[in-house]
LUMTI-643114 format. One record per residue (C-alpha): x, y, z; residue in three letters; residue number from 1. Coordinates in nm, 4 decimals, always signed. Layout:
<atoms>
@east->X&north->Y&up->Z&code->ala&pos->NUM
...
</atoms>
This chain:
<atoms>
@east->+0.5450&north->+1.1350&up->+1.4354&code->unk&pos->1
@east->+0.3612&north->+1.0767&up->+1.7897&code->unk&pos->2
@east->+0.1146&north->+1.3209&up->+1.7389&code->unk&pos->3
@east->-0.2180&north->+1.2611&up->+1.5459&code->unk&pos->4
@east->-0.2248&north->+1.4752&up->+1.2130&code->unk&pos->5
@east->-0.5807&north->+1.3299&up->+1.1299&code->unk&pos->6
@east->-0.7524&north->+1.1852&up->+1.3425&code->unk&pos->7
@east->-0.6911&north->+0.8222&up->+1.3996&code->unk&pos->8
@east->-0.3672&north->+0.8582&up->+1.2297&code->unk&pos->9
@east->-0.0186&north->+0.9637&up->+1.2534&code->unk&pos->10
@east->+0.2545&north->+1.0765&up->+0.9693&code->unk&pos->11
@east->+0.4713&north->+0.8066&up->+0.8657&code->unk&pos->12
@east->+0.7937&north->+0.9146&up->+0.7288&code->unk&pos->13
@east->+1.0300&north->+0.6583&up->+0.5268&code->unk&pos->14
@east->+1.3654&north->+0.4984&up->+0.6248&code->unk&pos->15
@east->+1.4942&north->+0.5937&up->+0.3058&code->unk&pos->16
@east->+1.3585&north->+0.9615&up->+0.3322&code->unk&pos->17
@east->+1.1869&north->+0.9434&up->+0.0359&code->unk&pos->18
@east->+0.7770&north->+0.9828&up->+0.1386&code->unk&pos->19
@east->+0.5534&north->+1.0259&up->+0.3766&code->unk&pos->20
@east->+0.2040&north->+0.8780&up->+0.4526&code->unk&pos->21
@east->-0.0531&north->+0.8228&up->+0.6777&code->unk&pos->22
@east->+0.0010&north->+0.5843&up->+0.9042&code->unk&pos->23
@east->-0.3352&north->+0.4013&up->+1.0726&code->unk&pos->24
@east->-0.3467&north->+0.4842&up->+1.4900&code->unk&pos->25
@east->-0.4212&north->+0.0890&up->+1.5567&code->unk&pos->26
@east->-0.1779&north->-0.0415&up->+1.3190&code->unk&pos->27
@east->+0.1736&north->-0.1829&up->+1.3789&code->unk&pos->28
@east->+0.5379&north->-0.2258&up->+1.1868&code->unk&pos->29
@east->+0.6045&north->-0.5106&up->+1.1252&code->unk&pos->30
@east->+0.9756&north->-0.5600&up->+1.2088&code->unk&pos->31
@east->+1.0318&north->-0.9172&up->+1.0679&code->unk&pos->32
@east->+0.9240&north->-0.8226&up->+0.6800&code->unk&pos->33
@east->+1.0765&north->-0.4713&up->+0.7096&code->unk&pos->34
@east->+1.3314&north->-0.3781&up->+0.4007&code->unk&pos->35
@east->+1.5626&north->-0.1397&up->+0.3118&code->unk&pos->36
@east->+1.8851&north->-0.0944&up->+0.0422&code->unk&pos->37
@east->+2.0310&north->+0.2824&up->+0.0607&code->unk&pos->38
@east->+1.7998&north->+0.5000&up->-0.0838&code->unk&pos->39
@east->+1.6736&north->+0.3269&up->-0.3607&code->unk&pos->40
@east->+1.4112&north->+0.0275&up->-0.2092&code->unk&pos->41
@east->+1.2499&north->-0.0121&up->+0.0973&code->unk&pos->42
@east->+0.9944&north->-0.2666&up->+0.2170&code->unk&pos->43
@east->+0.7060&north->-0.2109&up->+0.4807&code->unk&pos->44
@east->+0.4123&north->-0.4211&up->+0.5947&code->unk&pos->45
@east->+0.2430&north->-0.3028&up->+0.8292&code->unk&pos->46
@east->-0.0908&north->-0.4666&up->+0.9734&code->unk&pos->47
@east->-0.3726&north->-0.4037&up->+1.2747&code->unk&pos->48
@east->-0.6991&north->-0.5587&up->+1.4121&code->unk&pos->49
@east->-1.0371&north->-0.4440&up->+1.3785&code->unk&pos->50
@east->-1.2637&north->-0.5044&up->+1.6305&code->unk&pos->51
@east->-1.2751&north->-0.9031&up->+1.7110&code->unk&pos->52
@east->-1.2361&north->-1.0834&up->+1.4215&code->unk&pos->53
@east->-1.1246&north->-0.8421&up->+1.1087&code->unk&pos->54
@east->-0.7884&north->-0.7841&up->+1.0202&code->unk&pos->55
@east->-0.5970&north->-0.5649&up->+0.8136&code->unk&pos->56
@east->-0.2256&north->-0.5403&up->+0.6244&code->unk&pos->57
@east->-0.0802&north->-0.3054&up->+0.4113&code->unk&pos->58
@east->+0.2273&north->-0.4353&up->+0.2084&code->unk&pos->59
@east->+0.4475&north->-0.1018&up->+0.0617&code->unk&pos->60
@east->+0.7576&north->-0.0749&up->-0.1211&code->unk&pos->61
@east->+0.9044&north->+0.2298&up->-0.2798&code->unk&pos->62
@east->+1.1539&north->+0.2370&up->-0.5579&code->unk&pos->63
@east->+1.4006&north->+0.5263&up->-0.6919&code->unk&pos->64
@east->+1.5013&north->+0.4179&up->-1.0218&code->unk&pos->65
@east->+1.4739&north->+0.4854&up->-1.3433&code->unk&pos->66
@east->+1.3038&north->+0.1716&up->-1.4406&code->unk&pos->67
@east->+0.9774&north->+0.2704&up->-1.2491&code->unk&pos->68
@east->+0.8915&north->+0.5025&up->-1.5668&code->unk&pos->69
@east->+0.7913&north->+0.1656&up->-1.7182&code->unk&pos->70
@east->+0.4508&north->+0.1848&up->-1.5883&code->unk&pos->71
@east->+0.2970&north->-0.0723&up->-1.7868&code->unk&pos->72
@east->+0.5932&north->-0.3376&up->-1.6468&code->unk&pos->73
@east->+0.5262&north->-0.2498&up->-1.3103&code->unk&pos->74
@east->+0.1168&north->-0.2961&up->-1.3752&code->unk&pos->75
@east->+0.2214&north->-0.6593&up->-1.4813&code->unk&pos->76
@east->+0.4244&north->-0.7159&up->-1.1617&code->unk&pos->77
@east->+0.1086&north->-0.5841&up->-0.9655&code->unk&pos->78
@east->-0.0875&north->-0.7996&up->-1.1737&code->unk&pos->79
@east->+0.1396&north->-1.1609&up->-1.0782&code->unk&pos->80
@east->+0.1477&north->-1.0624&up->-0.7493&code->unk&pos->81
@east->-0.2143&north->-1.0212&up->-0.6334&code->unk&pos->82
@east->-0.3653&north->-1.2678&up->-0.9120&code->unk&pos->83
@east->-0.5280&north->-1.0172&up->-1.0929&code->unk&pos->84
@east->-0.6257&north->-0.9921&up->-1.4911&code->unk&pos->85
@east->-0.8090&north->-0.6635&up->-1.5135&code->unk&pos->86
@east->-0.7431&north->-0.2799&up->-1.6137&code->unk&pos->87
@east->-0.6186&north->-0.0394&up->-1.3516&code->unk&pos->88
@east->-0.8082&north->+0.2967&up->-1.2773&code->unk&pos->89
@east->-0.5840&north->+0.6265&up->-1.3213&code->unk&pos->90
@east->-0.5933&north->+0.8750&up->-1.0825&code->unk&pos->91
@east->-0.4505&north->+1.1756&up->-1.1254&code->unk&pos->92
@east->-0.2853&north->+1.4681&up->-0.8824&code->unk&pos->93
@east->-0.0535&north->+1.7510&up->-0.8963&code->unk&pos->94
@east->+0.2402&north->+1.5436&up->-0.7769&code->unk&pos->95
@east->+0.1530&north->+1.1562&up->-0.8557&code->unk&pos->96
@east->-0.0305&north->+0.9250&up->-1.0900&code->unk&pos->97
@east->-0.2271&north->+0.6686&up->-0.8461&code->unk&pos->98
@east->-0.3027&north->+0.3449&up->-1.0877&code->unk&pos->99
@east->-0.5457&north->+0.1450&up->-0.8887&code->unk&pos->100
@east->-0.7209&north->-0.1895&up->-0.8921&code->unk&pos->101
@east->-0.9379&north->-0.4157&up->-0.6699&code->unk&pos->102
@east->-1.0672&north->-0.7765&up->-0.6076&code->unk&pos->103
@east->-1.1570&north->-1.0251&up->-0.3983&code->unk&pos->104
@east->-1.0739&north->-1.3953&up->-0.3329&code->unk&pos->105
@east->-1.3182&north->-1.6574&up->-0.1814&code->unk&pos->106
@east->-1.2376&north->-1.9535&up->+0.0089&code->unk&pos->107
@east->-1.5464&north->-2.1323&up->+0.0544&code->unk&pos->108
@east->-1.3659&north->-2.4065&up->+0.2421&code->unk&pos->109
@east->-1.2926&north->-2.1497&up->+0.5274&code->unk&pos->110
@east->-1.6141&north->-1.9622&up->+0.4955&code->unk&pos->111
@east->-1.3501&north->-1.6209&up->+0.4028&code->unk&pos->112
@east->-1.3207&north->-1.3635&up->+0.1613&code->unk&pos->113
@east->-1.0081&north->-1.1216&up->+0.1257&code->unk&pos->114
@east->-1.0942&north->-0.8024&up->-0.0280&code->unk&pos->115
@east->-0.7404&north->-0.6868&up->-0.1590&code->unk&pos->116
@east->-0.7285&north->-0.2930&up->-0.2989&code->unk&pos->117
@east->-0.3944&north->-0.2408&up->-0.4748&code->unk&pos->118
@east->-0.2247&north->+0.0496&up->-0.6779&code->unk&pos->119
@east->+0.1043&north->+0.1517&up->-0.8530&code->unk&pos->120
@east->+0.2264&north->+0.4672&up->-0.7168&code->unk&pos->121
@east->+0.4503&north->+0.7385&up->-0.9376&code->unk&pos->122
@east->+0.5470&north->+1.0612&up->-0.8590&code->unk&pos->123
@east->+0.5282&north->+1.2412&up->-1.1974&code->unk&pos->124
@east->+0.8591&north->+1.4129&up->-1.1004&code->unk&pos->125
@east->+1.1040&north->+1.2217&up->-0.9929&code->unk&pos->126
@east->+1.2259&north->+0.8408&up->-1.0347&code->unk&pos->127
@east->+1.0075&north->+0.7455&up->-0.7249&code->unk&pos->128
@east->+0.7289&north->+0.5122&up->-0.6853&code->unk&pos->129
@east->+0.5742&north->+0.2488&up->-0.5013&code->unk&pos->130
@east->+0.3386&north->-0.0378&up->-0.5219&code->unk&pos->131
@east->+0.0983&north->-0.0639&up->-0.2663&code->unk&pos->132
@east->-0.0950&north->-0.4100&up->-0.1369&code->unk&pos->133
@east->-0.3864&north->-0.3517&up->+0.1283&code->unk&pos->134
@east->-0.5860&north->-0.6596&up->+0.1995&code->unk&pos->135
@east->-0.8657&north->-0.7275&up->+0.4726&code->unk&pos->136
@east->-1.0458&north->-1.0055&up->+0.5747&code->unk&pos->137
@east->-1.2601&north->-1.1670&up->+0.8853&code->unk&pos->138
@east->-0.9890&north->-1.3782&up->+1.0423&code->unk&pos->139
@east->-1.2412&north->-1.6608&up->+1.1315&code->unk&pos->140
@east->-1.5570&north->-1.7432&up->+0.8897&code->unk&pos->141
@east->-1.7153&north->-1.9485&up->+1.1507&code->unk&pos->142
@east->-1.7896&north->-1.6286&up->+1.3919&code->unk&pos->143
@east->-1.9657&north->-1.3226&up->+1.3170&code->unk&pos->144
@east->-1.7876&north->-1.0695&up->+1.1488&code->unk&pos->145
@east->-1.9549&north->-0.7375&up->+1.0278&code->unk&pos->146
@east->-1.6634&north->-0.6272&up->+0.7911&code->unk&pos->147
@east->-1.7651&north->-0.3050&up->+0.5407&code->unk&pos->148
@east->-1.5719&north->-0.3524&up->+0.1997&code->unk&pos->149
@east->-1.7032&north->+0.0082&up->+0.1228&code->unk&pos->150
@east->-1.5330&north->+0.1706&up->+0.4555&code->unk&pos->151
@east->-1.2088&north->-0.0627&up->+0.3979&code->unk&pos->152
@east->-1.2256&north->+0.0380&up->+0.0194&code->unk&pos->153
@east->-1.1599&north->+0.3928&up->+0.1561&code->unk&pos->154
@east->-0.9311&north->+0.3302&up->+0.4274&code->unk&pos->155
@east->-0.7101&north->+0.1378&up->+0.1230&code->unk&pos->156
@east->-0.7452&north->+0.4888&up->-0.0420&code->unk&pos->157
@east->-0.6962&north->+0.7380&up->+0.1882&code->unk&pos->158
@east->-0.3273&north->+0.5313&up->+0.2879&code->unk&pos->159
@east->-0.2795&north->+0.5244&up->-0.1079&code->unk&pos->160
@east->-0.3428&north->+0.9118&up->-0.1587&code->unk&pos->161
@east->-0.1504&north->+1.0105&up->+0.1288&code->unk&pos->162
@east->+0.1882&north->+0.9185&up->+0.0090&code->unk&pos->163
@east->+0.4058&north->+1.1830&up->-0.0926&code->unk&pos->164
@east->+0.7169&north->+1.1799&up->-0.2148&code->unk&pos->165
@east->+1.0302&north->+1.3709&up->-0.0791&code->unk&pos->166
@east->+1.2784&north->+1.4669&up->-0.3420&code->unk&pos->167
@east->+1.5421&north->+1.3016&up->-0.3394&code->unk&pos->168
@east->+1.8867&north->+1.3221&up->-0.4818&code->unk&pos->169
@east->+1.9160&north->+1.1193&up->-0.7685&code->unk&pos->170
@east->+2.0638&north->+0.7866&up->-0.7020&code->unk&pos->171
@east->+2.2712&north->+0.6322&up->-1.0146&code->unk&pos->172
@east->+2.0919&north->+0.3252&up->-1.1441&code->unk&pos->173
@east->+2.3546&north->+0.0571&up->-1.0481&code->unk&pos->174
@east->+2.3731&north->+0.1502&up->-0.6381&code->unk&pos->175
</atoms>
């Protein structure tokens, strides 16, 4: 969509038709890591500046298929991906279960943190999901960089509660 419907962001709607979110007015599509097979997986990363010296990415890919009921699978795959051994927080709304998680990585060598926020996404009524990656960091740890983990934390969050899912028709399992 080209016009705001919050402000500082615009709606996002998916290749495969299958959600919507909000979609960050400084941020970009990446085309290079962009995904898509028919209806039933799509890939997004999208990723913006902050100022001078933070950066931002958010890495998002839905899935229609019936294997996506298997939350706790899908909390494992979260889990390999990002490096992460803990419990996810449920959240709860009319239309989707948020699971959600948080950590961050130090690289004292570079003087850098990355503050990752991450969830599992699934609609409660449909085959849908998707698993969500945002991570932020100060690009260089030898300049100045004033980067609040509490305003990221909800940025992450507000992206994360956005989504919602379009029902779909449901696609057979072996497309």
């Amino acid at each position: 969509s080209t016009k705001e419907v919050k402000p500082g962001f615009y709606l996002f709607r998916s290749g495969t038709n299958g959600y919507t979110m909000l979609f960050p007015e400084n941020a970009q599509l990446s085309d290079k890591f962009y995904g898509i097979h028919k209806k039933s997986f799509e890939k997004i990363y999208l990723g913006a500046l902050i100022g001078e010296n933070i950066s931002y990415y958010a890495n998002i890919r839905y899935l229609n298929k019936s294997h996506t009921r298997n939350i706790e699978n899908y909390l494992d795959r979260m889990r390999n991906r990002v490096g992460y051994e803990g419990n996810f927080e449920e959240i709860s709304f009319n239309d989707k279960q948020i699971y959600y998680a948080k950590k961050e990585k130090e690289f004292k060598e570079k003087n850098r943190t990355i503050y990752s926020f991450f969830s599992y996404i699934k609609a409660k009524n449909s085959k849908q999901a998707i698993q969500f990656i945002f991570g932020i960091a100060c690009d260089d740890g030898s300049m100045p960089c004033q980067l609040n983990v509490n305003e990221a934390e909800q940025l992450a969050k507000t992206l994360m509660e956005s989504i919602t899912f379009i029902p779909t028709e449901e696609e057979s399992d072996n497309s």
